[in-house]
C-alpha positions in Angstrom: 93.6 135.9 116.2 91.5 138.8 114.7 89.8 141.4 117.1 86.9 142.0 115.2 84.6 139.8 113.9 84.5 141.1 110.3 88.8 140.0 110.4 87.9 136.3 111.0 86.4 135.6 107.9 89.9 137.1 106.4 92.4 135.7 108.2 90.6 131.9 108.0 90.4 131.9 104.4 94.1 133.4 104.2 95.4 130.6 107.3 93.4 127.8 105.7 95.7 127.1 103.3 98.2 126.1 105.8 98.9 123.0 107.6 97.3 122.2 110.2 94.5 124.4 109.9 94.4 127.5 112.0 91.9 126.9 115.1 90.0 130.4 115.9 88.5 131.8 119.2 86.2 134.4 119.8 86.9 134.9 123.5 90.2 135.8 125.5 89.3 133.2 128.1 89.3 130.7 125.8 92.9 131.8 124.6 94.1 131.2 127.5 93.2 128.1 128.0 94.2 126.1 125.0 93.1 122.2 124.6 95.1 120.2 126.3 95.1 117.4 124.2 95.9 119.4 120.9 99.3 119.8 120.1 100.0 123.3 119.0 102.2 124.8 116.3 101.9 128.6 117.3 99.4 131.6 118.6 98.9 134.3 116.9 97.1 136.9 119.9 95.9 140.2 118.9 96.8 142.6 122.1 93.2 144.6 121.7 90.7 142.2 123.1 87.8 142.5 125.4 87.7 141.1 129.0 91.5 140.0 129.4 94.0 141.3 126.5 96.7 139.6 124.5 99.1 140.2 127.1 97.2 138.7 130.2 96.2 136.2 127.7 99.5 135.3 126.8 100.6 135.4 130.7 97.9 133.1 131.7 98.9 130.7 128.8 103.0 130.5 130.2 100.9 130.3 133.9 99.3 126.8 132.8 100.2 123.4 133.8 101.2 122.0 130.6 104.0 120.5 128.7 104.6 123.1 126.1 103.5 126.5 127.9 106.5 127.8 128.5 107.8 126.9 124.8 105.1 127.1 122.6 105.7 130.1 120.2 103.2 133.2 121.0 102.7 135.7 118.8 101.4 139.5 119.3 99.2 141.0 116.7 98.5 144.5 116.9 98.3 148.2 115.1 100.5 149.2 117.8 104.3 148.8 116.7 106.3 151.2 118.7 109.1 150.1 120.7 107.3 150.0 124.0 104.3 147.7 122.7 107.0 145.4 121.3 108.8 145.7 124.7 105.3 145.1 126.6 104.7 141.9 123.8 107.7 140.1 125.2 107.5 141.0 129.0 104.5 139.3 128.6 105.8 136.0 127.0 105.4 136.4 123.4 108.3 135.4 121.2 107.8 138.3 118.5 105.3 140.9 117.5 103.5 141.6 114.2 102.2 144.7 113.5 98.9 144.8 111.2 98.0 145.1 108.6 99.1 141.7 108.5 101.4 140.5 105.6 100.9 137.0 106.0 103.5 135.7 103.9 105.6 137.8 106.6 103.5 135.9 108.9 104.1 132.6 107.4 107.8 132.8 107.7 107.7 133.8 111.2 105.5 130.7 112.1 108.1 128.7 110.8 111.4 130.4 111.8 109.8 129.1 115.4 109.1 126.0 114.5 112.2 125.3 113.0 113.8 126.3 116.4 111.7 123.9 118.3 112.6 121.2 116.1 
């Protein structure tokens, strides 16, 4: 989710009041490689993050052998908002692009406007 530590704090508190609970990672590898037993809701994947970025994250998640990596909602978070990050955000398999600051009523009806489609 957030890039820099000093953001996690933040965006827990303001995700913990939804349900399920958000689950955070600290490192792009482990992005990419979500449980394989938890069932998933949606990612939120900020593009600027050492080792792999949000978009080689988000292409190794649609890569993986797993029921739901092709469907499960992905979403980019970044600063950057012009047309060609948004353009790179869905060549690289994310359904939608947020642009930060976050709003995150914005980002709560987003969240569900995909899950409503999966259901």
């Amino acid at each position: 989710m957030p890039s820099t530590v000093r953001s996690r704090p933040i965006c827990s508190k303001s995700a913990a009041r939804s349900s399920p609970p958000p689950r955070m990672v600290r490192r792009p590898s482990t992005a990419s490689s979500p449980p394989r037993r938890a069932a998933l809701t949606a990612i939120l994947m900020d593009i600027m993050m050492p080792v792999l970025d949000g978009l080689g994250a988000a292409r190794a998640i649609r890569a993986i052998d797993r029921a739901d990596a092709g469907t499960i909602p992905i979403l980019a978070v970044s600063a950057n908002a012009f047309a060609d990050d948004i353009a790179a955000s869905r060549a690289a398999g994310m359904n939608d692009h947020l642009s930060k600051p976050l709003d995150f009523d914005r980002v709560a009806a987003v969240i569900a406007q995909y899950v409503r489609q999966e259901a």
